[in-house]
Rosetta silent file (secondary structure, phi, psi, omega in degrees, C-alpha in Angstrom):
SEQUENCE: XXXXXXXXXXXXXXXXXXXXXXXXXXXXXXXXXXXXXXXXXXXXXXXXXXXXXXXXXXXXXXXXXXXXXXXXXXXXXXXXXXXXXXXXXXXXXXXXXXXXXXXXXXXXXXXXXXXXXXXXXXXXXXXXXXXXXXXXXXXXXXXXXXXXXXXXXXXXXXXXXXXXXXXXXXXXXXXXXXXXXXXXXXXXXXXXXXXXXXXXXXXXXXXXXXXXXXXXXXXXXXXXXXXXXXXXXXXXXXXXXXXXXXXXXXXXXXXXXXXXXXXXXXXXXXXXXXXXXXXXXXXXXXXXXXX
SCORE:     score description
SCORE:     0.000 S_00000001
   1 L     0.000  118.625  162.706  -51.572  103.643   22.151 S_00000001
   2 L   -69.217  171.161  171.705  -52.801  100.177   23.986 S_00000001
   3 L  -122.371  132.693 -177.229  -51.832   98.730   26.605 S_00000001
   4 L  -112.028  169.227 -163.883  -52.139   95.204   27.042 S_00000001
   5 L  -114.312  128.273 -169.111  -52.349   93.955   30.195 S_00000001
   6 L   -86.683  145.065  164.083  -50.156   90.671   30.817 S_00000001
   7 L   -53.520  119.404 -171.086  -51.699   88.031   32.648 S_00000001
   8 L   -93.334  125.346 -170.279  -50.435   87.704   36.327 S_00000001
   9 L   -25.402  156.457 -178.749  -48.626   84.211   37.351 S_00000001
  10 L   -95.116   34.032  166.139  -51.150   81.878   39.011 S_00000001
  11 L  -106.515  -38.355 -177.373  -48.743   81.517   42.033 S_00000001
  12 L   -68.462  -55.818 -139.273  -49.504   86.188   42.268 S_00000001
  13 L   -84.774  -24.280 -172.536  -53.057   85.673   40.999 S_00000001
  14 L   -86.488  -45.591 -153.683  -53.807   82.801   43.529 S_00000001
  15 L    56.233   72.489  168.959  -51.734   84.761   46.343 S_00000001
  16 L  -157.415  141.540  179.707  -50.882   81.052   47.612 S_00000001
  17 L   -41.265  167.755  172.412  -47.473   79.315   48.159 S_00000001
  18 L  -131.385   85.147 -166.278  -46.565   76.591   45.823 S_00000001
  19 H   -81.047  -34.306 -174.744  -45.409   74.391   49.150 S_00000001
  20 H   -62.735  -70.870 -155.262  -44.587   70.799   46.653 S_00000001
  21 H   -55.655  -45.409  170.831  -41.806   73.156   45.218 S_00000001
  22 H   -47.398  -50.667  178.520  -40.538   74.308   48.466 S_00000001
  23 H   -27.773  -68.373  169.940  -40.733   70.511   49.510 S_00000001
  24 H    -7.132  -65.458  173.723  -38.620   69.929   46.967 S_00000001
  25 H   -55.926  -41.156 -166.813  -36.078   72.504   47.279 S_00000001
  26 H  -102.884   27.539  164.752  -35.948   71.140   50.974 S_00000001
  27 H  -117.204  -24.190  177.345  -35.451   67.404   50.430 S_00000001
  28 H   -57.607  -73.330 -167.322  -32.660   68.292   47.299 S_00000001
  29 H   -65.078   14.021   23.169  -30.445   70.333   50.352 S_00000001
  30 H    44.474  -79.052 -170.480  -31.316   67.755   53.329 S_00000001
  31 H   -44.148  -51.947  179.833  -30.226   65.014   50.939 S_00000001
  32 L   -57.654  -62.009 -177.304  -27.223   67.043   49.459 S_00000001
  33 H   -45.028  -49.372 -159.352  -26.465   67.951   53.875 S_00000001
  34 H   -85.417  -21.320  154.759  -26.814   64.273   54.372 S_00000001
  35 H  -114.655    5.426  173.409  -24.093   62.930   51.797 S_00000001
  36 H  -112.069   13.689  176.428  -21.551   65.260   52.002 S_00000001
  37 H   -79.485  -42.082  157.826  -21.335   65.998   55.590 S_00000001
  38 H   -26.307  -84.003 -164.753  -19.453   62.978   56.580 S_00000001
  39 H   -47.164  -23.033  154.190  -17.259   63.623   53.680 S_00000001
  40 H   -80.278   -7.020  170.468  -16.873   67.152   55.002 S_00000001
  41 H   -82.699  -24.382 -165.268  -16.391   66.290   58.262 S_00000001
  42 H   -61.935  -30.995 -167.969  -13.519   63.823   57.653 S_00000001
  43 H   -78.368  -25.174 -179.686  -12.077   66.536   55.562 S_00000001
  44 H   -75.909  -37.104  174.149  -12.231   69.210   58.295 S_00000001
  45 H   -57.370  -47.469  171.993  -10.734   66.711   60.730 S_00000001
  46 L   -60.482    8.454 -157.828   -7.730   66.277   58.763 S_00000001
  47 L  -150.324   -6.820  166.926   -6.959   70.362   58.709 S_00000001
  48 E   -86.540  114.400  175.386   -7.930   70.327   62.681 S_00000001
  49 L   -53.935  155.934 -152.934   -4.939   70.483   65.246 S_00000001
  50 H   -56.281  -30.776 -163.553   -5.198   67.099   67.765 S_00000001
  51 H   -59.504  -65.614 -179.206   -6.520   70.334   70.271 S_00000001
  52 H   -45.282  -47.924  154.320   -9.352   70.919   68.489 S_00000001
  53 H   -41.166  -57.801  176.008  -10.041   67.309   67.803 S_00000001
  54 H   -57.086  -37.409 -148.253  -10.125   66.423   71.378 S_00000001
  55 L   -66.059  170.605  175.503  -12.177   69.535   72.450 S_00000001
  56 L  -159.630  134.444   -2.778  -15.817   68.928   73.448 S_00000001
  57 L   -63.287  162.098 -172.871  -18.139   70.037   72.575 S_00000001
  58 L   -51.190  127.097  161.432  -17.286   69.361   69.043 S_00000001
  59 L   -81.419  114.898 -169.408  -15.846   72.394   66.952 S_00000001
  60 L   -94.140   -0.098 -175.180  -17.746   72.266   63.721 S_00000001
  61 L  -126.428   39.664  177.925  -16.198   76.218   62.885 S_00000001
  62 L   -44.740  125.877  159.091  -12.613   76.115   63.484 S_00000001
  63 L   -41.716  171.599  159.760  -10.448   79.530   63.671 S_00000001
  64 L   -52.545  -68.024 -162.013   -7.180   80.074   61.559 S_00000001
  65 L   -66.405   -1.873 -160.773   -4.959   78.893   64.583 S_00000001
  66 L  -114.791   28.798  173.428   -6.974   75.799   65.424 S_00000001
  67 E  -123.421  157.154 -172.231   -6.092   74.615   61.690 S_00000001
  68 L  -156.020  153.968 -170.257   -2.941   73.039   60.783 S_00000001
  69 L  -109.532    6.102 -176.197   -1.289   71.357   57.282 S_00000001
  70 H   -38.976  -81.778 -166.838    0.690   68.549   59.984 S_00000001
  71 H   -49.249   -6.180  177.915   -1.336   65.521   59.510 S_00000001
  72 H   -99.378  -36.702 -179.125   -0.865   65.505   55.585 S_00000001
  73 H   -84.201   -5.386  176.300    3.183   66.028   56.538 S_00000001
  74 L   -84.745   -0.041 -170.137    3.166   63.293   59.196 S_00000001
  75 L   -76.537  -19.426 -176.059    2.059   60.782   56.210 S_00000001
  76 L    40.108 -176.358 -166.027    5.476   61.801   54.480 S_00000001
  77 H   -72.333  -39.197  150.041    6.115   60.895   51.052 S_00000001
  78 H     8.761  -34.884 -169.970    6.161   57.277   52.041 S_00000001
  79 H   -55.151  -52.936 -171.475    2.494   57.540   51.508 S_00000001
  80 H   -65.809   -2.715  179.318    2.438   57.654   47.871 S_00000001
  81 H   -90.706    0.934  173.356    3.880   54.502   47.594 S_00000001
  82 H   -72.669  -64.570 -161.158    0.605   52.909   48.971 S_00000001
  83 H   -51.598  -32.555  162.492   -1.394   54.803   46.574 S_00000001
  84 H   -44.598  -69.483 -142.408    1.239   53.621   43.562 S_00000001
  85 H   -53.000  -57.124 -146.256    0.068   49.960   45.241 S_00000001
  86 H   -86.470  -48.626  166.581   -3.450   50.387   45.292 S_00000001
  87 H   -40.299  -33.809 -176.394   -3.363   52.043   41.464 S_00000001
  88 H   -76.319  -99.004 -167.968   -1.416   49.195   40.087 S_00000001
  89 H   -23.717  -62.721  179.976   -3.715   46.561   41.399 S_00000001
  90 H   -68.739  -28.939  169.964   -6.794   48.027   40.815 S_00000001
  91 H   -93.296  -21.829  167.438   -6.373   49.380   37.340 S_00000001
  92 H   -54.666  -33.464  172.137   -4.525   45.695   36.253 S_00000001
  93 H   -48.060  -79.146 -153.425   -8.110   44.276   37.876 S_00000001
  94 H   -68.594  -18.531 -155.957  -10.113   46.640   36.035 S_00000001
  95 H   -99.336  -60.523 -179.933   -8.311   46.069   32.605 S_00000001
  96 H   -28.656  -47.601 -161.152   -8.285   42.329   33.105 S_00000001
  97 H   -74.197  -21.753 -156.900  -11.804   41.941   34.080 S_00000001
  98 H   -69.987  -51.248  172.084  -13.091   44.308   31.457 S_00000001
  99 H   -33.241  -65.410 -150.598  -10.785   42.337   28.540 S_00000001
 100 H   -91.268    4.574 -160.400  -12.209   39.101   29.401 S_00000001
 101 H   -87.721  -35.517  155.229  -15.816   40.291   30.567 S_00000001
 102 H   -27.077  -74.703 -177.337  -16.375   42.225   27.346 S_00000001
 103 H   -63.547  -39.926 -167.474  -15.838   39.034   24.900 S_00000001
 104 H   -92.463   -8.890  -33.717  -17.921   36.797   27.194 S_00000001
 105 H   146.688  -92.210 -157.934  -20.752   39.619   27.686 S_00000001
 106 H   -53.309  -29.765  178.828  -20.924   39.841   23.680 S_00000001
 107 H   -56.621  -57.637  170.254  -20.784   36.262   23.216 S_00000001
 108 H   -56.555  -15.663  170.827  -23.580   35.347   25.556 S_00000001
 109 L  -108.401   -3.327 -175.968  -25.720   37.965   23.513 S_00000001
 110 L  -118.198  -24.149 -160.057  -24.926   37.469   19.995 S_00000001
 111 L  -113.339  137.643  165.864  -24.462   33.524   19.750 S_00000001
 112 L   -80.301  112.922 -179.529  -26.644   30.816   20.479 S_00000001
 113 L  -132.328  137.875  175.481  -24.744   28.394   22.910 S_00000001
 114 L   -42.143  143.037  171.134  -26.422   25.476   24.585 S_00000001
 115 L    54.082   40.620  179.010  -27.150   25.881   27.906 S_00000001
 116 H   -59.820  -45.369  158.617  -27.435   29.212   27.581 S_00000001
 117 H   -53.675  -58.599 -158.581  -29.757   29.938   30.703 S_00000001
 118 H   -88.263  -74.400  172.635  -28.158   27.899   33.007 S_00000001
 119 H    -2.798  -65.415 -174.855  -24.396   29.824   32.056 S_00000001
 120 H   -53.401  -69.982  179.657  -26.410   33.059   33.258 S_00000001
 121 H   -54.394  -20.289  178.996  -28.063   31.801   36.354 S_00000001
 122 H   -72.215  -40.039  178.336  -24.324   30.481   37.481 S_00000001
 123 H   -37.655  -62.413 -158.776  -23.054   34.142   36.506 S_00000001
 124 H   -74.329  -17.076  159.840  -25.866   35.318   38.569 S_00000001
 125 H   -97.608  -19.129  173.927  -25.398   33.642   41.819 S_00000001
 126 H   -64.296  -41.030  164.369  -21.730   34.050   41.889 S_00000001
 127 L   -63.326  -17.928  170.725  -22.331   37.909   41.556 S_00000001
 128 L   -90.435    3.535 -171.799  -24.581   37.502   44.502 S_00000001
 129 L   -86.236  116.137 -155.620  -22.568   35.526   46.272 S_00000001
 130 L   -60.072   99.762 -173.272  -20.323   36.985   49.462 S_00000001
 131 H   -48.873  -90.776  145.027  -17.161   37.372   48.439 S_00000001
 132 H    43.748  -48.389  178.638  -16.111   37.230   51.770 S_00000001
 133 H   -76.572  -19.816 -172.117  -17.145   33.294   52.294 S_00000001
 134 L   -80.912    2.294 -175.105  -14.053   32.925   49.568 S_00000001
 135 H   -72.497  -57.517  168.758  -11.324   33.928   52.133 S_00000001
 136 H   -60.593  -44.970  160.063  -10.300   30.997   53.518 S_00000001
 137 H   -59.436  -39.804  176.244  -10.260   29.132   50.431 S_00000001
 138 H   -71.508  -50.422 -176.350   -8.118   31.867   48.460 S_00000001
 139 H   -40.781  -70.327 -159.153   -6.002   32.159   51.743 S_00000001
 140 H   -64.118  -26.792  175.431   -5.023   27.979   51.326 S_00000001
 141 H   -61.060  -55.643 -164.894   -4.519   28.420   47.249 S_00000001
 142 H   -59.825  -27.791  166.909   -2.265   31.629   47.786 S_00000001
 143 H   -77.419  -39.747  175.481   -0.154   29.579   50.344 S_00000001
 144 H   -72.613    1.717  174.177   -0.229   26.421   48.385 S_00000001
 145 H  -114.666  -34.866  174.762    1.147   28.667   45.496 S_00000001
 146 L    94.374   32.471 -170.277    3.427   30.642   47.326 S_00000001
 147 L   -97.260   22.702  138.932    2.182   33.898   45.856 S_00000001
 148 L   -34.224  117.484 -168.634    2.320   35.958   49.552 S_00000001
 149 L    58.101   48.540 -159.898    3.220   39.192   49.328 S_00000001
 150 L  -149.626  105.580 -161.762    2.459   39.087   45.799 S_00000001
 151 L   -57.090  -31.061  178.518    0.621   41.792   43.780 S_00000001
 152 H   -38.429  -53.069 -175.718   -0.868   38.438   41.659 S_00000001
 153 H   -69.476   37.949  174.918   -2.984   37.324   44.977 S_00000001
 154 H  -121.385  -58.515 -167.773   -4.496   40.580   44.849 S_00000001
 155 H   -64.634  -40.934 -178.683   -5.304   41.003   41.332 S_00000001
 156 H   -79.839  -31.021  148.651   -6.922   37.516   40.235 S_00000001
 157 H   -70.123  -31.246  179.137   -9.306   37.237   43.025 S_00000001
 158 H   -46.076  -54.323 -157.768  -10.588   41.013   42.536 S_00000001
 159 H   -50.360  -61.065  170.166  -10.591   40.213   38.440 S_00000001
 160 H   -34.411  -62.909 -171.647  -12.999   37.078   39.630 S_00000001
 161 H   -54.589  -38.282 -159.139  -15.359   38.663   42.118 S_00000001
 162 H   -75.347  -38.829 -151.485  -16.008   41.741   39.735 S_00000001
 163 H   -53.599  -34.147  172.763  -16.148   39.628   36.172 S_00000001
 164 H   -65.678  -45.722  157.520  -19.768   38.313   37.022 S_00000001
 165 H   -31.895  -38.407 -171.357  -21.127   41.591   37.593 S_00000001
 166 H  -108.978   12.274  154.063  -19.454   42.867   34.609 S_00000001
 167 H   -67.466  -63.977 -167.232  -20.729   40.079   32.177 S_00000001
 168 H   -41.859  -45.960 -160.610  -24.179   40.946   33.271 S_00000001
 169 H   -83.765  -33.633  176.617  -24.069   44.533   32.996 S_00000001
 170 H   -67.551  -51.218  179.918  -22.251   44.597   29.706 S_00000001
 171 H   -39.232  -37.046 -172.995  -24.599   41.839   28.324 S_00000001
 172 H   -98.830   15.904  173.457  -27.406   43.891   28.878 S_00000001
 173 H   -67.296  -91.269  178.547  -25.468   46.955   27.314 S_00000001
 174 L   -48.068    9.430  170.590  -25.081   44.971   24.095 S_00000001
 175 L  -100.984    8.555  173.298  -28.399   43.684   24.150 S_00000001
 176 L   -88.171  -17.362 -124.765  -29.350   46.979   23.242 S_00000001
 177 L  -117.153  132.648  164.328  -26.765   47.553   20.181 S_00000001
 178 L   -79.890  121.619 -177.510  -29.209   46.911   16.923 S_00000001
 179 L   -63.601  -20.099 -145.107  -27.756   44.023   14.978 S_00000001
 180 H   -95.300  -91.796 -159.990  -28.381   45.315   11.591 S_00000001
 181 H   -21.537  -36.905 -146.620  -25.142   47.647   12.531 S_00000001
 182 H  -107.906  -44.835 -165.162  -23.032   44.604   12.572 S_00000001
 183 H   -71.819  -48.128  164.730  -24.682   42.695    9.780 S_00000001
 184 H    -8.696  -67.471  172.963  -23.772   46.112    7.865 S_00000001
 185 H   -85.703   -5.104  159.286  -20.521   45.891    8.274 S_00000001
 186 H   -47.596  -29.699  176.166  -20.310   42.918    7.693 S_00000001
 187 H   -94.911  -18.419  163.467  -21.135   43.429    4.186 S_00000001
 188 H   -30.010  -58.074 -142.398  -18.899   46.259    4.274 S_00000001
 189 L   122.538  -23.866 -148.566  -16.266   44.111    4.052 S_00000001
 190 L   -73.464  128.448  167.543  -15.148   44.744    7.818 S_00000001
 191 L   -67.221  170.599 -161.344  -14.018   41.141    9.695 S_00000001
 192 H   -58.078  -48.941 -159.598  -15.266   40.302   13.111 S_00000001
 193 H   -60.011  -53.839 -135.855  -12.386   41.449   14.833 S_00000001
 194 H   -74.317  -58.905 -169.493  -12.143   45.197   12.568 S_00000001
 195 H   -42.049  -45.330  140.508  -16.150   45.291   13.421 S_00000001
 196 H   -33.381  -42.958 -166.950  -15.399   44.348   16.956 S_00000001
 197 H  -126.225  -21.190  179.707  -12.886   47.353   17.524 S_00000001
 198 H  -105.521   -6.537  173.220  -14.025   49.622   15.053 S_00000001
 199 H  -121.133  -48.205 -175.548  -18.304   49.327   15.463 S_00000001
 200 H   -84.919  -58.950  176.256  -19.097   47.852   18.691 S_00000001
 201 H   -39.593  -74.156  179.555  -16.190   49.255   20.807 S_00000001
 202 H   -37.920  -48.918  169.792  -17.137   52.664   20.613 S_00000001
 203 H   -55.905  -46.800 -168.828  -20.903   52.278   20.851 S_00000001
 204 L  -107.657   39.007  159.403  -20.452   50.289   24.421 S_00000001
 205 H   -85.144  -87.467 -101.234  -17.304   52.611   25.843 S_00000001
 206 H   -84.818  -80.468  157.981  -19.678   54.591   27.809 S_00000001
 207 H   -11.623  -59.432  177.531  -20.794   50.888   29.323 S_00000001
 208 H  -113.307   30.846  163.478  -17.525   50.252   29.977 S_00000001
 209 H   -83.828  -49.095  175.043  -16.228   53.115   31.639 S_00000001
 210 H   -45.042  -55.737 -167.074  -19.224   52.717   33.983 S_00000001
 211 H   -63.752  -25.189 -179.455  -18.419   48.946   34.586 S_00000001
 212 H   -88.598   -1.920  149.933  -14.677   49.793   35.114 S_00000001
 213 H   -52.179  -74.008 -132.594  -15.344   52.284   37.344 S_00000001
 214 H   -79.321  -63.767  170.348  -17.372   50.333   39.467 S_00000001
 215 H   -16.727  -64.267 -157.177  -14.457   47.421   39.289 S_00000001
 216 H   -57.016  -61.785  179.901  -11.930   49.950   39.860 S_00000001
 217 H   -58.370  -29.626  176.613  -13.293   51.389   43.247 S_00000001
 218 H   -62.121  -71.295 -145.959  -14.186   47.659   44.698 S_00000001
 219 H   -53.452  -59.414 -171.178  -10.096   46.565   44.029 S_00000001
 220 H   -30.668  -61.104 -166.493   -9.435   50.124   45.169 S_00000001
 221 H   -94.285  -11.202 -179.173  -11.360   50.080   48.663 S_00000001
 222 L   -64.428  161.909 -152.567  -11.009   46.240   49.451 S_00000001
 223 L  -137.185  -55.675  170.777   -9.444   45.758   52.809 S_00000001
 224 L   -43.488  -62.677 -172.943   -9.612   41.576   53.672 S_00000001
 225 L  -102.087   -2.051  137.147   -7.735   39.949   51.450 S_00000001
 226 H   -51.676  -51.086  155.879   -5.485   42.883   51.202 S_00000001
 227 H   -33.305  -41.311 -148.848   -4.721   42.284   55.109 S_00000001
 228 H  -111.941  -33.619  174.402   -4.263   39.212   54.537 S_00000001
 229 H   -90.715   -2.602 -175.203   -2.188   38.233   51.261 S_00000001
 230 L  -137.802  114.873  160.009    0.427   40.988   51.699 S_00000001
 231 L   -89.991  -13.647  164.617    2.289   41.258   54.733 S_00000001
 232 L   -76.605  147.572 -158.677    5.252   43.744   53.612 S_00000001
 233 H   -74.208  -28.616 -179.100    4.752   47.198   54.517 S_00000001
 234 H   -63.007   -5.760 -152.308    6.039   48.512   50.895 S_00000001
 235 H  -131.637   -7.116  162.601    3.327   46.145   49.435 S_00000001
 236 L   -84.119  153.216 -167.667    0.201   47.717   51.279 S_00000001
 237 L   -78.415  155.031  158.280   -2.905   49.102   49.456 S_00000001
 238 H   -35.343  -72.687 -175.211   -4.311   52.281   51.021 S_00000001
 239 H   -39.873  -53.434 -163.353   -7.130   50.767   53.349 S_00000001
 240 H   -41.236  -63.648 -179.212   -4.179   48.813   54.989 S_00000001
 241 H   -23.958  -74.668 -166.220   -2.001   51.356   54.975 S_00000001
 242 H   -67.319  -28.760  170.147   -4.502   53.908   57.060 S_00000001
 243 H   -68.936   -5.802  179.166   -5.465   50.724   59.149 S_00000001
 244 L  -102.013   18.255 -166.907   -1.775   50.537   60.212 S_00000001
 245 L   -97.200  163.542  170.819   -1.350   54.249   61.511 S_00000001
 246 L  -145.691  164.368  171.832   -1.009   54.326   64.938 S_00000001
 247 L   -80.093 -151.625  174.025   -0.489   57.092   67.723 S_00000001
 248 L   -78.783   -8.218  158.207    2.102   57.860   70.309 S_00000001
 249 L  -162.086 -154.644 -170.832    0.856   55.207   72.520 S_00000001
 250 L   -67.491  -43.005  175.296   -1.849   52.173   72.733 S_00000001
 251 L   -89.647   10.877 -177.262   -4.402   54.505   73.930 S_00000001
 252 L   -88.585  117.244  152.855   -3.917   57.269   71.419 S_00000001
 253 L   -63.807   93.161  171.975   -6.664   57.474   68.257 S_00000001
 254 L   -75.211   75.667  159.801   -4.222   60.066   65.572 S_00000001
 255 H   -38.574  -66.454 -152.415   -7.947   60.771   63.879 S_00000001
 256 H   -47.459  -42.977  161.029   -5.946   63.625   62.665 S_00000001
 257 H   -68.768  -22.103  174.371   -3.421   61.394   60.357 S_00000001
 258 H  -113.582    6.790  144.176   -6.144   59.002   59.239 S_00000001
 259 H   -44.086  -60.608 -145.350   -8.264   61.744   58.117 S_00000001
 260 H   -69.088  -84.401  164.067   -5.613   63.158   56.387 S_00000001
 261 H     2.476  -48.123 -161.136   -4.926   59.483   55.199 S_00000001
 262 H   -89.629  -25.933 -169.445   -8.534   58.915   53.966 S_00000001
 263 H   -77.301  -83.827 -157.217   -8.796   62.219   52.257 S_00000001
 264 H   -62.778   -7.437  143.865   -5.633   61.489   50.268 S_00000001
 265 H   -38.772  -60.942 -156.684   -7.086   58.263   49.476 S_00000001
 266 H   -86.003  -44.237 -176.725  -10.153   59.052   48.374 S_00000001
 267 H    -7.678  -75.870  170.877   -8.423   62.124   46.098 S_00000001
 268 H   -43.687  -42.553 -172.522   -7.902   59.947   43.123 S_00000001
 269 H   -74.363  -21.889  176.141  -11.178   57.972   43.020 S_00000001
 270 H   -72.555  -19.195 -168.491  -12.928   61.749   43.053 S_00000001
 271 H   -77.068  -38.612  177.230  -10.556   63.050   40.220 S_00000001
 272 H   -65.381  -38.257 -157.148  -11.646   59.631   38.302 S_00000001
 273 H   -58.987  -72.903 -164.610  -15.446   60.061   38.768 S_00000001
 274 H   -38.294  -73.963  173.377  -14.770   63.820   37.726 S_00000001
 275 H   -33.534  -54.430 -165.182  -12.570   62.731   34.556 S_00000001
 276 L  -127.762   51.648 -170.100  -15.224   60.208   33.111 S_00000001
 277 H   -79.497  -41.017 -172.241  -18.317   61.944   34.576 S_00000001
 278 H   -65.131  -35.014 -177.223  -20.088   62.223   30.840 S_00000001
 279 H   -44.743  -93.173 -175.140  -18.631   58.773   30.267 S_00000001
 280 H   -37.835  -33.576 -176.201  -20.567   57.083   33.506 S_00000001
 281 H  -102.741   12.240  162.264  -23.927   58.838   33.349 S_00000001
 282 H   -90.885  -39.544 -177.920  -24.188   57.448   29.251 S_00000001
 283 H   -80.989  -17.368  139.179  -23.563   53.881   30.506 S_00000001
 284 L   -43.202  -31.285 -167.205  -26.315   54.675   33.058 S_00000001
 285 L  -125.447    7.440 -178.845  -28.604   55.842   30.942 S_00000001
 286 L   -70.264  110.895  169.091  -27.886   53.413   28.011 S_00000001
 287 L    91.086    7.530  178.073  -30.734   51.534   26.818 S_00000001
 288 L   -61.467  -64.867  150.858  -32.980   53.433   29.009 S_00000001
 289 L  -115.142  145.707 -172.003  -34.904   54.723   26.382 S_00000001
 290 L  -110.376  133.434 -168.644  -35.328   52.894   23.192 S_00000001
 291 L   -79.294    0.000    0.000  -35.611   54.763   19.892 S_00000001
């Protein structure tokens, strides 16, 4: 009976480290240390009693007793009606911009319209352009309209800031989609619109889960013209909301309540990611490689 004798790995046979994989290993956990420790600190802060908070040096290892469920119960139920606020607004945003961003996307890629170029480059500096510089100007239209304290001033500038971004990104979704699918059905029988919702839609969902995601979390996380167009307390968004907690006296910081605040905040947008994770990395990766 032989024996054969198996060849021994060139990492045994060498006797020498393979140090690029180790690099590797140790830039993946360094990176991984580096984005979720914030996010783990904020979360440990919200589950620390104000004692702990205070202490110095910092406790990064908290005991049983030096933990506490308070700061989620001083937010009371009260809470949820920001997060209702911020839900509404941001998915009405997100539907709007996608509805009209969609049709103008596909248009600009399937049709020949004059001044085609120049449409694009206008697209293209308004998505670069700082939303921000638009404040005072939306501030005198929402007063000259009287829509203060009005989910509408929230929702038509978001749908605007996002819609150039999500012409662009969709355009260059559908500039991937092979026409001869279209012309196809076309002969099919199917009419623009049944071709439209029953051929194209499907192919670019992945596209626009990504783009409404991205929508959703801007409307979601905006802060300014939340501050600024809704002054009733029943009518603030989250950011506001946690920018309005205050302590027990001028000089008090409650970290401990706007953890807890930020955390319960954030909850939903991780549950979404989580929900349409397969979604988001196909509209990532769409058109990446071409077949």
């Amino acid at each position: 009976m032989s024996v054969t004798n198996q060849p021994a790995p060139e990492s045994q046979a060498s006797g020498k480290i393979n140090y690029s994989k180790i690099a590797l290993w140790v830039g993946v956990v360094l990176t991984i240390i580096f984005c979720l420790a914030p996010v783990m600190w904020q979360l440990l802060t919200s589950f620390k009693t104000n004692e702990a908070i205070s202490t110095i040096p910092n406790i990064y290892f908290p005991s049983p007793d030096q933990l506490t469920w308070d700061h989620y119960g001083s937010l009371g139920w009260g809470f949820l009606r920001y997060v209702f606020n911020s839900a509404f607004v941001s998915l009405t945003s997100t539907v709007l911009c996608l509805g009209v961003g969609a049709p103008a996307a596909y248009t600009l890629t399937r049709l020949k319209i004059p001044g085609e170029n120049i449409i694009l480059v206008f697209i293209l500096v308004i998505s670069l352009f700082p939303y921000v510089l638009l404040f005072l100007g939306l501030l005198e239209i929402v007063k000259a309209l009287g829509l203060g304290n009005n989910y509408i001033a929230l929702i038509i500038p978001y749908t605007a800031i996002n819609l150039p971004l999500t012409i662009l990104v969709l355009r260059s979704f559908f500039q991937q989609l092979p026409k001869d699918l279209e012309d196809s059905a076309k002969i099919d029988g199917y009419s623009t619109l049944e071709m439209l919702l029953q051929i194209v839609l499907p192919m670019t969902l992945p596209a626009l889960v990504t783009t409404g995601i991205l929508t959703f979390i801007f409307a979601w996380n905006e802060f300014i013209f939340a501050l600024t167009f809704i002054t009733r307390e029943e009518m603030y968004t989250i950011p506001v909301a946690v920018a309005q907690i205050g302590g027990a006296s001028v000089f008090e910081i409650p970290y401990g309540p706007i953890a807890a605040a930020t955390v319960t905040g954030t909850i939903p947008l991780v549950i979404l990611v989580l929900i349409f994770q397969r979604r988001i990395v196909q509209g990532i990766t769409a058109g990446a490689v071409k077949g």
